[in-house]
N, C-alpha and C positions, 0 to 999 in steps of 0.2 A: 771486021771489028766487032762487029754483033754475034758472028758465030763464037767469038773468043768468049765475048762477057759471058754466052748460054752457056758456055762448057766450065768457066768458071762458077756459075748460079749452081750448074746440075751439081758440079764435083764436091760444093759448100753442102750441099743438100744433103748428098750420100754422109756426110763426112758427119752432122749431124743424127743421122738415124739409131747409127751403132749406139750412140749417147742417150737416146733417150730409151732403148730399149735396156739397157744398163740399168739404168735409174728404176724402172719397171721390177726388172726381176729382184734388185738392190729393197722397192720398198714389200714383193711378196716375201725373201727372208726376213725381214725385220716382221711382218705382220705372222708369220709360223713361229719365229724365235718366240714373241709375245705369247701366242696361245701353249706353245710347249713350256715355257718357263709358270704360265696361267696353270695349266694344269699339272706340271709339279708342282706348286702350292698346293692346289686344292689338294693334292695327293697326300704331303706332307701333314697340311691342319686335319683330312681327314684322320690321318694316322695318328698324332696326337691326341686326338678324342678319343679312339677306340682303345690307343695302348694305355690310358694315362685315366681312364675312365677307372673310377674308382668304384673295387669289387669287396672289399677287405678292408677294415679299419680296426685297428691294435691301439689299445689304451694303457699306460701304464702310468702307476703313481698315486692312483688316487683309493682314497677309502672309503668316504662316507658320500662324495659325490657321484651319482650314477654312472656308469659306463653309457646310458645312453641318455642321461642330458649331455654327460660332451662332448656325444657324438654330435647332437640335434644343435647344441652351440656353434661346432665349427662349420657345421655342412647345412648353414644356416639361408641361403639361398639356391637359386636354381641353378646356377653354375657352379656349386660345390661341389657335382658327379665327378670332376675334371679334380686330377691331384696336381696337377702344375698350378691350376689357379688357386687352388687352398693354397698353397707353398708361396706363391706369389702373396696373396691378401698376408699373411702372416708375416710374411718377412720384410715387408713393406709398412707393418702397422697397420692395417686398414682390419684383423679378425679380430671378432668378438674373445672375450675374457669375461667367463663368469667369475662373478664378486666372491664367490667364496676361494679362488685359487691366489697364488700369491705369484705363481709362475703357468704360463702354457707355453710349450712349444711343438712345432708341427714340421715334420720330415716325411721323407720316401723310402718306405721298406723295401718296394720296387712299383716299378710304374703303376702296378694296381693297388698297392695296397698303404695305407695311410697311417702313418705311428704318430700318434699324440703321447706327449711325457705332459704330466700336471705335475706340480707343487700348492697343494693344498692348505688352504692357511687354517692352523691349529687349533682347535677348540681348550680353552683354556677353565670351562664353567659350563654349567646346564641354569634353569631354572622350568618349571613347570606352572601350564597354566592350569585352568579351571577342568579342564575335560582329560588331560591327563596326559595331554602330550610335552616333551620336552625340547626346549630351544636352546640347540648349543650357540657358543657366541665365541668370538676372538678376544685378541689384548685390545681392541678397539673397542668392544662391547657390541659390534656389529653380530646378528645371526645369522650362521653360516650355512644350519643345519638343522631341522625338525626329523626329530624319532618317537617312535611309540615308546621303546625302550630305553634303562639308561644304558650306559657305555662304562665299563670296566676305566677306571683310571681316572674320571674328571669327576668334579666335585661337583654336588649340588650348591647353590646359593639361594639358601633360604632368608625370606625377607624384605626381597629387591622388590616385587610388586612392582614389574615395570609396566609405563600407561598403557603401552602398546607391543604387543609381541607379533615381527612378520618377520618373513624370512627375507634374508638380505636389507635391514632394515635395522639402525641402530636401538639400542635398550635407553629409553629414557624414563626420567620420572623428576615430572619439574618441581613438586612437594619436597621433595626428601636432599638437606646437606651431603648427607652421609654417602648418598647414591655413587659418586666420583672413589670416595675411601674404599668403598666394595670391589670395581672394579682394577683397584689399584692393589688390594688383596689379592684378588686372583692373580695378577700378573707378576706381583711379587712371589709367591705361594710357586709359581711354573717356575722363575729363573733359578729361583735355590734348589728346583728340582725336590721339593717336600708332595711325599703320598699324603695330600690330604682328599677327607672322605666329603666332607660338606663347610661352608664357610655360614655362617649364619649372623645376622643383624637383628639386635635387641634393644628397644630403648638407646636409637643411638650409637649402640657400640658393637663392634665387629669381633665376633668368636672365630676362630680356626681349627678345625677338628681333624686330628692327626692320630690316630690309631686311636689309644687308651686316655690320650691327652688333650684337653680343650687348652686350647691358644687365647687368653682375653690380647686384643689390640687399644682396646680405647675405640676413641672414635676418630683416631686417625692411624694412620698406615705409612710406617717410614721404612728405609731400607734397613737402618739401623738398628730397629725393633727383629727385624724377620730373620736378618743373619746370625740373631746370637737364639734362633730357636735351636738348630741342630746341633748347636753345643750343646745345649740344655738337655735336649732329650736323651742323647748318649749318656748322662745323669742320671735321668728318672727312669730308665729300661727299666720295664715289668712294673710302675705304677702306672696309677690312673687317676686322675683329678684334672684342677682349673690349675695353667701358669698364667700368673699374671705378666704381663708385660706393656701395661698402660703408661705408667709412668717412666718407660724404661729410656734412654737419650743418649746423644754422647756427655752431657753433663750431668746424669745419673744415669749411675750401673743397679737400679732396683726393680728387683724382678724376686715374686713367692709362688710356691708352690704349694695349693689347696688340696690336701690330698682327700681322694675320697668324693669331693666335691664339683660339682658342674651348673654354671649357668640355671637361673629359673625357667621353665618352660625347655629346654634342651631336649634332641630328642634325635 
């Protein structure tokens, strides 16, 4: 009876062994799976750094704002080398947009190389300070843009005397009514798409200078006054003088024509 139970103990024993030597080799695959799949990652993220490391950056769109502030905007931290992660921060919201643009967007030319498209918001006016530089500004009256020189196509505004003139920084001037009516010139003056040369503020009232012809507005600025300019002018081809159009409305149609004559102080 006791030789039985031993042959029984031994046979449970053997029977056991196989199973745990199993289990052994069962947890050294799982422990190789882990480091071969470990170092496929590293392999992979190292490759991503190296292929996606950004070598080349292509700007296209923009005019008066530098090619390399929008480089130095978008590749604005330490991990900007990496083109997956700009592309990432962008499309996500999370990248910088300097204030003079109206649009940025950021793609892959190829894994090295990084294309930004801008939309630049439009300079509608200059004005100039004391040392002789010039501050262009939008339909906000925001400054977009500081030059030494002016710019073919946008009008000076003379008059405005704003408090403070910085870049990226609205135009105010808390003295003056009239200030709001100026900027409202400008932005009328761009939508009818009128070549004016300089917009100027006199005692209150706002002139328009259009080739040979001074624009009087009054000292306010409606649409209704500004649309019925380029009728006008198609009229006066080859003079020169003051049109008035201070009094002009939808409940008067009076508008004269100063021939010969311009504004006091005009210039």
């Amino acid at each position: 009876m006791k030789r039985e139970e031993y042959l029984d103990d031994y046979q449970d024993h053997a029977e056991r062994r196989p199973k745990k030597k199993k289990k052994k080799k069962k947890r050294k695959h799982r422990v190789y799976a882990f480091f071969v799949l470990l170092f496929a990652f590293l392999i992979l993220v190292l490759g991503i750094f190296i292929l996606f490391h950004v070598q080349k950056v292509e700007v296209k769109g923009n005019d008066y704002c530098s090619t390399e502030e929008i480089v130095k905007s978008v590749q604005n931290d330490k991990y900007s080398v990496n083109g997956l992660y700009v592309l990432a921060k962008y499309k996500l919201g999370y990248g910088k947009q300097p204030d003079c643009f109206e649009s940025i967007k950021v793609s892959l030319k190829n894994p090295w190389t990084l294309k930004i498209t801008v939309q630049e918001k439009e300079r509608i006016g200059y004005v100039m300070d004391s040392d002789g530089k010039y501050y262009y500004f939008d339909q906000d009256g925001m400054v977009v843009d500081v030059e030494e020189a002016p710019v073919d196509g946008i009008p000076l505004v003379d008059g405005m005397d704003p408090d403070e003139l910085k870049l990226y920084h609205k135009l105010k001037k808390k003295s003056s009514i009239i200030y709001q009516e100026i900027l409202e010139a400008t932005r009328e003056m761009k939508k009818y798409e009128l070549s004016v040369t300089k917009i100027m503020c006199r005692s209150d009232r706002i002139y328009v200078y259009i080739g040979n012809v001074c624009v009087s507005l009054g000292n306010d600025v409606t649409s209704v006054k500004v649309a019925q300019i380029p009728k006008i002018l198609e009229k006066l081809e080859g003079k020169e003088g003051t049109l008035h159009l201070e009094n002009f409305s939808d409940e008067s149609d009076t508008a004269t024509f100063d021939i010969g004559v311009f504004p006091e102080d005009a210039g």
